[in-house]
C-alpha positions as CSV (number, residue, x, y, z in Angstrom):
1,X,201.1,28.0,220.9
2,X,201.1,26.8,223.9
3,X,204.0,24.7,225.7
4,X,202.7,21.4,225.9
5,X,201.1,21.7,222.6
6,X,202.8,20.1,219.4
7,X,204.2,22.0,216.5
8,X,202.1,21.9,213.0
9,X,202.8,22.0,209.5
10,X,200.0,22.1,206.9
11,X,201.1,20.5,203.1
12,X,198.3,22.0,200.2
13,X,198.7,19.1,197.7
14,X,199.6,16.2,198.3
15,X,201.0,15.0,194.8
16,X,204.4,13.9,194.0
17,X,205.2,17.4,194.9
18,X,204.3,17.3,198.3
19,X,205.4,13.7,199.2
20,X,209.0,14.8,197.8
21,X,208.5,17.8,200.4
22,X,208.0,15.3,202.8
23,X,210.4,13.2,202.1
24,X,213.0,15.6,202.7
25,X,211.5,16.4,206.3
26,X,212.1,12.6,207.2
27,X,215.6,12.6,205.8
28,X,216.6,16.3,207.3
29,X,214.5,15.9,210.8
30,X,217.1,13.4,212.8
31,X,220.0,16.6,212.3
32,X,217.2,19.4,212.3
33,X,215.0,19.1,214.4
34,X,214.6,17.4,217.9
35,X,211.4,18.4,218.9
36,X,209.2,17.0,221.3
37,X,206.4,15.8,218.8
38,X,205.1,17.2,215.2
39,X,201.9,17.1,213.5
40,X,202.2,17.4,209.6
41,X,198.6,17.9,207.9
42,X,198.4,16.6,204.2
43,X,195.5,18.3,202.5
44,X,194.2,17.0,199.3
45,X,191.3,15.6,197.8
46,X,193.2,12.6,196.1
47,X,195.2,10.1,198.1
48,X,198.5,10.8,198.6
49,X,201.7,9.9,196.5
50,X,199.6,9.9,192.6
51,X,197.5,13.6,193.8
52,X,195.0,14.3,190.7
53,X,197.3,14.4,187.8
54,X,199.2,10.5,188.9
55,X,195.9,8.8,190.4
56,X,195.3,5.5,189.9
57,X,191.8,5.3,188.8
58,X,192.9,6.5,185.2
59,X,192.5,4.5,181.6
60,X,195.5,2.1,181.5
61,X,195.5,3.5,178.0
62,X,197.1,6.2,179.3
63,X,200.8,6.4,179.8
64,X,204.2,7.8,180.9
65,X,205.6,10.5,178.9
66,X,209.5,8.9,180.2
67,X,211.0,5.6,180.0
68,X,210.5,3.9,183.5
69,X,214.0,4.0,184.3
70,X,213.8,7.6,183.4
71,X,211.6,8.0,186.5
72,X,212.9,8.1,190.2
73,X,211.6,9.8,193.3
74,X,214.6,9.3,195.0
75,X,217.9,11.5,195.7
76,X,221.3,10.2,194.8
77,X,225.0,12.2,195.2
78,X,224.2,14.2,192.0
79,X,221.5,16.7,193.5
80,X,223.6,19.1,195.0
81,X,221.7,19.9,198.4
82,X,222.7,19.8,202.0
83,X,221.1,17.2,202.8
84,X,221.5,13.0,203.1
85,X,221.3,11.3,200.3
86,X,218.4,8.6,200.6
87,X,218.7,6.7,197.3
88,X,215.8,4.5,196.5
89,X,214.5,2.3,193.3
90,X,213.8,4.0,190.4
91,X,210.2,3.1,188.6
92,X,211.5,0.1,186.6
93,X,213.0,-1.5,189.5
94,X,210.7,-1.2,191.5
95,X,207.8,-2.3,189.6
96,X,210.2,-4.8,187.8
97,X,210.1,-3.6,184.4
98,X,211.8,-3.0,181.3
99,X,213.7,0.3,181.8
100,X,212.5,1.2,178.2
101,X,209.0,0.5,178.9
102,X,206.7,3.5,179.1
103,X,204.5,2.3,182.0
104,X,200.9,3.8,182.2
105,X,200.0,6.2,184.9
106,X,198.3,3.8,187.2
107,X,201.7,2.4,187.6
108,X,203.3,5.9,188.3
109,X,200.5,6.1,190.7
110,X,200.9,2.9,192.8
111,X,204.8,3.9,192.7
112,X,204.2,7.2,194.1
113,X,201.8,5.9,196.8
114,X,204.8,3.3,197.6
115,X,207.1,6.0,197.7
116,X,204.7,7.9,200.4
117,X,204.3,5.3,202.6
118,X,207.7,4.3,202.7
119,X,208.4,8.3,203.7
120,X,205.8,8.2,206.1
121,X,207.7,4.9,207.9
122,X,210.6,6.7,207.5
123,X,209.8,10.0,210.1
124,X,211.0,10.1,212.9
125,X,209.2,9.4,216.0
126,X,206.9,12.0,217.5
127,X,206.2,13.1,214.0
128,X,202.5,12.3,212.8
129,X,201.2,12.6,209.5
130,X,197.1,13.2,208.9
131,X,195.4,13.8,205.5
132,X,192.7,15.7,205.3
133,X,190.5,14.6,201.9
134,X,189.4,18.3,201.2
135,X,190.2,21.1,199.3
136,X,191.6,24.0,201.0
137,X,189.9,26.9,200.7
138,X,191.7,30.3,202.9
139,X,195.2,30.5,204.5
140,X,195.4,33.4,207.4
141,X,197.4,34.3,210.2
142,X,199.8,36.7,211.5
143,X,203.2,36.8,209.9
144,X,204.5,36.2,213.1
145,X,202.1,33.9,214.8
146,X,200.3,30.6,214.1
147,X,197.8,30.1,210.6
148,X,194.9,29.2,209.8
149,X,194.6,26.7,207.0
150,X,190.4,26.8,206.7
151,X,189.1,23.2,204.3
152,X,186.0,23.2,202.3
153,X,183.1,21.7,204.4
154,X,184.9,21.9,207.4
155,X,183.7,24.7,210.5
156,X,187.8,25.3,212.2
157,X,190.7,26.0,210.6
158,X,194.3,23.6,211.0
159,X,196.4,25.4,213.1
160,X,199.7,25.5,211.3
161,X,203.1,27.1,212.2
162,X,204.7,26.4,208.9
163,X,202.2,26.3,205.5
164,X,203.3,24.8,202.2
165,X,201.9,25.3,199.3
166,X,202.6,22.1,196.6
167,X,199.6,22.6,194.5
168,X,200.5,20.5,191.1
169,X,198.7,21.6,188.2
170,X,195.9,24.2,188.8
171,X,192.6,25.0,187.2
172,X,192.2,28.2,185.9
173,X,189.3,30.8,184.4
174,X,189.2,30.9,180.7
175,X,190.2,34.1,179.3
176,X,188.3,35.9,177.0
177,X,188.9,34.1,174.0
178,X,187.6,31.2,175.6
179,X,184.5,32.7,177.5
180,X,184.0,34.1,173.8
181,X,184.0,30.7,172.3
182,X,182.1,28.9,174.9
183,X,178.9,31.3,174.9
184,X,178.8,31.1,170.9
185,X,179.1,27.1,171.2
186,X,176.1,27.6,174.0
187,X,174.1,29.7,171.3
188,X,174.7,27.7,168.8
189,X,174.1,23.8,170.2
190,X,178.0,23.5,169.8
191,X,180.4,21.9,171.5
192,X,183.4,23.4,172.6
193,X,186.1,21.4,175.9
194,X,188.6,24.3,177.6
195,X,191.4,23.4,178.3
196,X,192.2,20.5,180.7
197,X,193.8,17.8,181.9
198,X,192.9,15.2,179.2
199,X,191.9,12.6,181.7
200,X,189.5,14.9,183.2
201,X,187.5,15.6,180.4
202,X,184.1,14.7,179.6
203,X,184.9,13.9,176.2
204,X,181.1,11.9,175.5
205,X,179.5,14.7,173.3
206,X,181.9,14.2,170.5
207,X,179.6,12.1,168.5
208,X,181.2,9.2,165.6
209,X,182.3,10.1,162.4
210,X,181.6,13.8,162.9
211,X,184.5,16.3,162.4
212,X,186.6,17.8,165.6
213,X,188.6,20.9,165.4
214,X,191.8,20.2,168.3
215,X,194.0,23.4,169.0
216,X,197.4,21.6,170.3
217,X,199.4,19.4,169.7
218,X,201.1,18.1,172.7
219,X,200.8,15.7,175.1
220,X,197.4,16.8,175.7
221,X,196.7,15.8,172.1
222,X,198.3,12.3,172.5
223,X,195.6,11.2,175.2
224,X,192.5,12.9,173.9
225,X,194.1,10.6,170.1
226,X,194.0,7.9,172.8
227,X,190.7,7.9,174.6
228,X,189.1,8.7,171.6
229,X,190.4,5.9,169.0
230,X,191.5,2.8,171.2
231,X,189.7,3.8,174.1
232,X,186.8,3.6,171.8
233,X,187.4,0.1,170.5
234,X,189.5,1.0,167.9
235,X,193.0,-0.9,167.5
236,X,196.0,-1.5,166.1
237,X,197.6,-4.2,163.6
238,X,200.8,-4.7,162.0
239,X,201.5,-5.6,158.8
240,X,203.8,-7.9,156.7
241,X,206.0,-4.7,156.0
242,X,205.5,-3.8,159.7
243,X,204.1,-1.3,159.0
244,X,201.2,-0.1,161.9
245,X,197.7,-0.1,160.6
246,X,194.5,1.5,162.5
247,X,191.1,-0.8,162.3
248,X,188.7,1.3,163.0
249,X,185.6,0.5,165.4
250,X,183.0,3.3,163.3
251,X,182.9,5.0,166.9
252,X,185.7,7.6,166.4
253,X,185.2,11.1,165.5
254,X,187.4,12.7,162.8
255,X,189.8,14.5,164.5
256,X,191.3,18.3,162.7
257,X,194.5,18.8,164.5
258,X,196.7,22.4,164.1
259,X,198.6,24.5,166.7
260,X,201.4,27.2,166.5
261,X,203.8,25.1,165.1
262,X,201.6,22.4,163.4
263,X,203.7,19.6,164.3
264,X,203.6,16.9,167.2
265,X,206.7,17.1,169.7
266,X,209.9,15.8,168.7
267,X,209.7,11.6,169.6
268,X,211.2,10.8,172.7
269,X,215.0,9.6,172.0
270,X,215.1,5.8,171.4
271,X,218.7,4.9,171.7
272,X,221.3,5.0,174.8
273,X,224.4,7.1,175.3
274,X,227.8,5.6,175.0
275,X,231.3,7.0,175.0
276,X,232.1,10.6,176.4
277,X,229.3,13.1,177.8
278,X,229.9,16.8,176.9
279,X,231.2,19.0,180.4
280,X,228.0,20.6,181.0
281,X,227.7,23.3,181.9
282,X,230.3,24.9,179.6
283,X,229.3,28.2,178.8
284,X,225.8,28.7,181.1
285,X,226.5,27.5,184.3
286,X,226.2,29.1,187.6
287,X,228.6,31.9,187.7
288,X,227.0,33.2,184.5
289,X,224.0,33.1,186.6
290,X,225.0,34.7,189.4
291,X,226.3,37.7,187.2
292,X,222.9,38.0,185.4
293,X,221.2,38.1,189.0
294,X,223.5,40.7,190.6
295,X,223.1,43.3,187.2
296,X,221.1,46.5,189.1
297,X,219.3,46.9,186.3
298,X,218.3,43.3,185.8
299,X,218.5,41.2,182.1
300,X,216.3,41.0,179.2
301,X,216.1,37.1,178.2
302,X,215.9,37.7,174.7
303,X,219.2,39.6,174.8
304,X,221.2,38.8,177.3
305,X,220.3,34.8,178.2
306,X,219.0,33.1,174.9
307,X,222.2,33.3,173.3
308,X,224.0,31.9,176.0
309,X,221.4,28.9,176.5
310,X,222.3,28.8,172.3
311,X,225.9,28.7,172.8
312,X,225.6,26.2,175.6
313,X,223.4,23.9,173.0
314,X,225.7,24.1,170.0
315,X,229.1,23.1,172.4
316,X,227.1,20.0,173.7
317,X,225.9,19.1,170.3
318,X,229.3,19.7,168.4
319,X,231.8,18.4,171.0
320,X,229.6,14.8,170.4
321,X,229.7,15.1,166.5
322,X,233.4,15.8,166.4
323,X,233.8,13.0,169.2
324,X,231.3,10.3,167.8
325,X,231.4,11.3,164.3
326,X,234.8,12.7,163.2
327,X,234.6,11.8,159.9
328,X,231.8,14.4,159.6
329,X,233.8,17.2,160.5
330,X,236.7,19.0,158.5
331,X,239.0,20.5,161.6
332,X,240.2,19.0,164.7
333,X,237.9,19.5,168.0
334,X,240.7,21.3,169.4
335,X,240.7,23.6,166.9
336,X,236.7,24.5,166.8
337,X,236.4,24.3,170.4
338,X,239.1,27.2,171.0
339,X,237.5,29.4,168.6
340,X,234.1,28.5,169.2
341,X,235.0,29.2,172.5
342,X,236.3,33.0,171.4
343,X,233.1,34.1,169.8
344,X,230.9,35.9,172.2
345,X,227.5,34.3,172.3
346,X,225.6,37.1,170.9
347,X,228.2,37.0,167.5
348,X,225.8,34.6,166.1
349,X,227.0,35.4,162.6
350,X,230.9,34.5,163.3
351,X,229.3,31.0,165.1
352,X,227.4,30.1,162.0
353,X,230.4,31.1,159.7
354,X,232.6,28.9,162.3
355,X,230.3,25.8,162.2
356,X,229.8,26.0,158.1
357,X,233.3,25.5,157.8
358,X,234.3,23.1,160.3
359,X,230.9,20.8,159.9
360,X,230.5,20.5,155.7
361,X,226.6,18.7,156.0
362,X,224.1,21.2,156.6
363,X,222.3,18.6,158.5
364,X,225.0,17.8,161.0
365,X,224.6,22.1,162.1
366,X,222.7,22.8,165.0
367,X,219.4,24.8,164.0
368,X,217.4,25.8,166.5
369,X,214.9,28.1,164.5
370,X,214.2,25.2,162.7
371,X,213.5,22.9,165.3
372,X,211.5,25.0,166.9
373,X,209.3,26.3,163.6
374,X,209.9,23.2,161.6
375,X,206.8,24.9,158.9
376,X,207.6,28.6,159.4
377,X,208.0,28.1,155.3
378,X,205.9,25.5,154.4
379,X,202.8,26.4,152.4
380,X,200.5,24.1,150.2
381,X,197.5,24.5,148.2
382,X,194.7,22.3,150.0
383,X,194.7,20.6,153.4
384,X,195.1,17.1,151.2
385,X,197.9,17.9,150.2
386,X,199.0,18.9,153.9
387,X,199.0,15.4,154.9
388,X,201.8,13.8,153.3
389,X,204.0,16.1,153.7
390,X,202.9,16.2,157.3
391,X,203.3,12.4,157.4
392,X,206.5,12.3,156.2
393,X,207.8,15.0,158.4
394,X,206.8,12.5,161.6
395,X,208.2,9.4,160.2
396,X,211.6,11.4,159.5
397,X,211.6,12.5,163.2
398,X,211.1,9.0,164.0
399,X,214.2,7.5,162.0
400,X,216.4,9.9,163.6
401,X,215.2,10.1,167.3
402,X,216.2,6.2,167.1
403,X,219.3,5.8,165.2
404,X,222.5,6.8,167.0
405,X,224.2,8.1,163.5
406,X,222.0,11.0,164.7
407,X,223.7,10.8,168.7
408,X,224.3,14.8,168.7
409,X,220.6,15.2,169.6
410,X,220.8,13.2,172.5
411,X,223.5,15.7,173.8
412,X,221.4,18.5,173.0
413,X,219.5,17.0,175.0
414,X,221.5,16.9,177.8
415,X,222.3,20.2,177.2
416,X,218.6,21.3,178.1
417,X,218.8,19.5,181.1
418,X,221.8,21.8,181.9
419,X,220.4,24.7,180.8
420,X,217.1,24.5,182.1
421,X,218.4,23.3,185.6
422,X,220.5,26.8,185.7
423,X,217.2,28.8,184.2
424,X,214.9,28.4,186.8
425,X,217.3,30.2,188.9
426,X,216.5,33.4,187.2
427,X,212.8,33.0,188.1
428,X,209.7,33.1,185.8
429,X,211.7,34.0,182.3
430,X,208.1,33.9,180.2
431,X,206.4,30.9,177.9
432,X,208.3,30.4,175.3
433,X,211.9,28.3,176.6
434,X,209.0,25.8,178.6
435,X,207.2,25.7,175.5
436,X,210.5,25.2,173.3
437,X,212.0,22.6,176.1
438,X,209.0,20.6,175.7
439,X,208.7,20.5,172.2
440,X,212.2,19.9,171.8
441,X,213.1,17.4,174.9
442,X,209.6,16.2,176.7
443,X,208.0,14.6,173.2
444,X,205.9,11.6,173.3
445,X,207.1,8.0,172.9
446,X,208.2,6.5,169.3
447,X,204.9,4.8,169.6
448,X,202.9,7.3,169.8
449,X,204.3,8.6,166.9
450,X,203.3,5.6,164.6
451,X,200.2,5.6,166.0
452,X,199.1,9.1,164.8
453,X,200.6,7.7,161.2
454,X,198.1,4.8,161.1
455,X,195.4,7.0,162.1
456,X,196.5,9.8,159.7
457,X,196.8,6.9,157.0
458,X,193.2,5.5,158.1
459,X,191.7,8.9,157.5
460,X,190.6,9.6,161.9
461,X,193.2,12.4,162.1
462,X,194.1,15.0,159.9
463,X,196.7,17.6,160.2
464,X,196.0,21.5,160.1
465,X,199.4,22.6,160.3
466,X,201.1,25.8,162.0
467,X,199.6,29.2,162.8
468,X,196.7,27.6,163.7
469,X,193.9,30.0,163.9
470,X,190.0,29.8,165.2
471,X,186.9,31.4,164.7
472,X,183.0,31.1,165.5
473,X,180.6,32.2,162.4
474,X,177.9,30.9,160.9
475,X,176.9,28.5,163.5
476,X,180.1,26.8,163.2
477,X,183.4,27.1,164.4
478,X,186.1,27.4,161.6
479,X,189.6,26.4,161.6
480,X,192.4,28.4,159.3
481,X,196.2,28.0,159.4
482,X,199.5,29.5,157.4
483,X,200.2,26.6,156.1
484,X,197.4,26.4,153.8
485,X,196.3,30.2,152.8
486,X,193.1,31.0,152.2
487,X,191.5,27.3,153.6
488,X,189.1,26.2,156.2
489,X,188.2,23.7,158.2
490,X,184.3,24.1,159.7
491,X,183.3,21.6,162.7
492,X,180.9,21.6,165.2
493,X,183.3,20.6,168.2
494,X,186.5,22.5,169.1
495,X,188.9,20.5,171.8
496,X,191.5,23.0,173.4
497,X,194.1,20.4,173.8
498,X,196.3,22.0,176.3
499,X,196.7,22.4,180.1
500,X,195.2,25.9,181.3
501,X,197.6,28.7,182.0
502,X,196.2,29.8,185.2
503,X,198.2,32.9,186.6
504,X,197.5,33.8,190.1
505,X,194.4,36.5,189.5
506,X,192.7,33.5,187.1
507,X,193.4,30.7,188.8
508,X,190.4,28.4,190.1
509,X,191.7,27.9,193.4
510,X,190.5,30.0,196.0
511,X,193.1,29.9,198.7
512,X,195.6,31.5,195.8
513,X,193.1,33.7,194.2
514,X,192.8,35.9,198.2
515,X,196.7,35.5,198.9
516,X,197.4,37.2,195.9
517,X,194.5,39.8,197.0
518,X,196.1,40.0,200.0
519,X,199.6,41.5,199.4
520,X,201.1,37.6,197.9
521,X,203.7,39.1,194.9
522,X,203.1,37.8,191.3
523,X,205.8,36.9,188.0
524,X,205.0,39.2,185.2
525,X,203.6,35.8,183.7
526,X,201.3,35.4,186.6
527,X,203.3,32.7,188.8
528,X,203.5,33.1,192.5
529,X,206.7,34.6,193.7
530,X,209.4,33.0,196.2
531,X,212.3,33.2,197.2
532,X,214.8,31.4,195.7
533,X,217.0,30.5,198.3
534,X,214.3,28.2,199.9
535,X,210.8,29.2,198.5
536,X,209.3,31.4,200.8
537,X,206.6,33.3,199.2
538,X,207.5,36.8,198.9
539,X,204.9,40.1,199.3
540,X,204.7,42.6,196.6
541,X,207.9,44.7,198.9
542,X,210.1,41.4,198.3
543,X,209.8,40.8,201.7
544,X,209.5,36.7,202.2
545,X,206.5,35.7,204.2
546,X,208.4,33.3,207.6
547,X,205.3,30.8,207.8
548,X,204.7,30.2,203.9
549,X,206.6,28.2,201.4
550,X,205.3,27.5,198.3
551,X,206.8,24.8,195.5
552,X,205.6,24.0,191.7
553,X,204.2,24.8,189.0
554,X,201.8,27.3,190.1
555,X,205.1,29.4,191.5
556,X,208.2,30.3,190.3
557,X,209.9,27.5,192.0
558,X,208.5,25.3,189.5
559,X,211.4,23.0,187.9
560,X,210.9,21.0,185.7
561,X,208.3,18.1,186.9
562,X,208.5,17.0,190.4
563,X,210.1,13.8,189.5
564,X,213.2,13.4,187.4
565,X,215.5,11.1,185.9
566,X,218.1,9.1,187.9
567,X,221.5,10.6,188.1
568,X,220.9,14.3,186.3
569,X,221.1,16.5,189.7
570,X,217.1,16.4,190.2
571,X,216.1,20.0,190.5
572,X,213.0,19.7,192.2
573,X,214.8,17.7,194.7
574,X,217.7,20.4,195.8
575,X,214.7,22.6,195.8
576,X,212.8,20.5,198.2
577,X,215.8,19.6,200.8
578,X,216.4,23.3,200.9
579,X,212.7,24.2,201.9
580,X,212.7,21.5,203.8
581,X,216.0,22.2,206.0
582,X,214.5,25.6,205.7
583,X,210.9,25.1,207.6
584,X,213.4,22.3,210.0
585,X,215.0,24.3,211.4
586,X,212.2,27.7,211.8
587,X,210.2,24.8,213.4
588,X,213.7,23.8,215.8
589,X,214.3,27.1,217.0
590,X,210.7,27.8,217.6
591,X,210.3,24.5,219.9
592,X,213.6,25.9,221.6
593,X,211.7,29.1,222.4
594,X,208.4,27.4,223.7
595,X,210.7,25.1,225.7
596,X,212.5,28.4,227.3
């Protein structure tokens, strides 16, 4: 670099992700950095703010997974970073909605633009911002000298000093399961959709009336159920009983759902908290984590985390039933809380023997097996018979996620917030507590809920159940599960309803694919590794790279979503302000030295 030449940063991705990057710059640059001028280089395909995932040229059929006052880009004196505060309007206020609206996507996405070009006013001067609409394709460079961040169709590289990497949700290769399943379906005349991102999909070859086998039953589910019933022309009526009722427009395929647990996530809570919070963290907080990252040998999650993330759960959904609900309990809170607090968390047996005497319902306890395998002993003799037990099961999770009798799963709740905001210090900690967290806390709407009743009722959906398995024979693909031994379902479409897991060797993108062929270190479950202290990536000797930073879901500096709800300490945000004072002040003392 030369001296009278500006420094550079390149941002891959330029999501919600990358504009809360960047919005940390302007808020950290005034005590950081007072360099002579800066160039920072947005690269991404999709305009910025929305990215792919929140554009706004999606179905307004589609919405938010969170309540719009859930929703806030914005830091406030909860998120413990070093860095200002800049507070700012959550989605409801700025868009002037019910909080307890779910707003569709396109209004996410006009938010997130909002919040872009408000960051981009907000830079200092001297500090430019470009985007590049391309795909980057190759990062290079010395470790100690300038990089090269090379964009498809495009013959010279950006000079960068500083790269981030704020990718979003990835592409990925199938596996072999799914490069199995796709040739037969190719064979065969089938049709068979990988996983995606439902929006995405070309979902025009699953033909009216003809049955669909769907593996998943997440969010992913909810808007493929979406696109293909009301974005079809089907809709909705309510009755005299109020009951919701599905009027078919003859367009719809059947759809076959199943997955591991056979049920649709737990409905989104649909009632507010009032009185005392539980004092979270309590028994998993960030000493405990410091003691499990200093042990030479390292920790097992199974064995030496889950049952303090379990421990932490039960305290923050007892100390609200004994507070909200004492007539429910048989002891004083004083009295459970100082042996609960005695019991080491692995002594689940003395727990359990605790809670059955102080808490006399069996369904006041806290069972987490349950939740999380709600059929693990469910088994029926025919798939009819599957689907009003099924049915039931929903509209029970309904009545409870919205009547505040029930208010100790709203502070479990809480509790995963806690928990998972001390997790993702330990790092990439395997599938299943993501998989468990959303299931448990990231459900869809009530709504949604009744609207897979009406279409279960009006004969569009049916349910498969858990241990969903598939298979290809005999021209057709064939659906089993545990819950009804010894049945199948045969279809000639099979919908993966489920975001691709794409680890760094299967990912789609390029640019990821040669770092990690280059020397780029990789989780056991495939993430990129970084540092935790400010998310450097980190070469296969631990050593951090000084030029590259990398933030989401694609690394192990993922958090949980890059937005978050007002007031809860917003992860992704202390993670951003420390990358951001990070590169600020790499980029100060290098301006100092080019100055000299």
């Amino acid at each position: 670099m030369s001296g009278s030449e500006p420094l550079s940063l390149v941002i891959v991705g330029a999501g919600p992700r990358g504009t809360g990057l960047l919005e940390r710059i302007a808020a950290n640059a005034t005590e950081l950095y007072a360099g002579s001028g800066l160039d920072v280089h947005l690269v991404d395909p999709y305009l910025p703010g929305g990215g792919r995932i929140w554009r706004e040229e999606q179905p307004p059929l589609l919405w938010m997974n969170s309540q719009a006052q859930d929703v806030t880009m914005f830091t406030d004196e909860t998120v413990d970073m070093a860095g200002p505060v800049r507070e700012g309007p959550t989605l409801h206020e700025w868009a002037r909605l019910d909080g307890r609206v779910f707003a569709d996507r396109r209004r996410q996405g006009a938010y997130l633009r909002w919040v872009y070009e408000q960051t981009v006013a907000a830079l200092p001067p001297g500090i430019r911002v470009h985007h590049h609409p391309r795909r980057a394709v190759r990062v290079a460079g010395p470790r100690e000298g300038r990089q090269q961040v090379w964009l498809a169709g495009r013959p010279r590289p950006l000079l960068a000093d500083l790269v981030f990497l704020t990718l979003g949700h990835l592409e990925a290769e199938p596996d072999e399961e799914q490069r199995r399943l796709a040739a037969y379906a190719r064979d065969h005349g089938l049709v068979h959709l990988p996983p995606d991102f439902t929006a995405d999909s070309d979902l025009s070859a699953l033909a009216p009336g003809e049955p669909v086998l769907v593996r998943g039953f997440g969010l992913a589910f909810v808007d493929l159920m979406v696109l293909l019933t009301e974005g079809r022309g089907g809709r909705y009526e309510t009755d005299a009983e109020g009951q919701l009722t599905y009027r078919a427009s003859g367009r719809e395929p059947v759809l076959h759902v199943g997955s591991r647990r056979g049920v649709p996530y737990h409905s989104k809570i649909g009632y507010d908290w009032t009185g005392e919070r539980p004092p979270l963290p309590r028994f998993f907080g960030p000493e405990v984590v410091d003691g499990l990252l200093a042990r030479p040998a390292g920790f097992d999650f199974l064995r030496d985390v889950l049952p303090l993330v379990e421990k932490e759960l039960g305290f923050a959904h007892y100390h609200r039933l004994f507070a909200a609900h004492p007539d429910r309990t048989a002891m004083t809170w004083t009295d459970f809380e100082g042996r609960y607090e005695k019991y080491p968390a692995a002594d689940s047996a003395g727990i359990r023997a605790l809670v059955a005497s102080a808490v006399p319902d069996p369904a006041d306890r806290l069972d987490l097996a349950a939740l999380d395998r709600p059929l693990a002993e469910a088994r029926h003799t025919s798939y009819d018979a599957l689907q009003g037990s099924l049915r039931a099961y929903v509209e029970a999770d309904l009545t409870r996620r919205h009547d505040p009798v029930h208010s100790p799963d709203l502070a479990v709740f809480l509790g995963l917030l806690s928990v998972y905001g001390q997790l993702v210090r330990l790092g990439d900690i395997g599938p299943w507590w993501h998989g468990f967290f959303s299931h448990l806390a990231s459900g869809p709407p009530g709504p949604r809920l009744r609207q897979m009743l009406a279409l279960s009722r009006a004969g569009v959906l049916r349910f498969l159940g858990a241990g969903m398995t598939v298979s290809a024979s005999d021209g057709v693909f064939r659906a089993g599960s545990a819950s009804v031994p010894g049945e199948y379902v045969e279809a000639r479409a099979l919908v993966e309803a489920r975001l691709p897991h794409p680890t760094v060797e299967r990912t789609r993108d390029a640019l990821l694919r040669e770092l990690y062929a280059e020397g780029a270190a990789a989780t056991p479950e495939g993430l990129l590794a970084v540092d935790p202290a400010d998310a450097r990536v980190l070469d296969r000797s631990g050593t951090p790279h000084p030029r590259r930073f990398a933030l989401g879901p694609h690394s192990d500096a993922r958090g949980f979503g890059a937005f978050t709800r007002p007031r809860t300490g917003g992860l992704a945000f202390r993670q951003n302000d420390a990358t951001a004072r990070a590169a600020l002040a790499f980029l100060r003392d290098l301006s100092c030295r080019a100055a000299a």
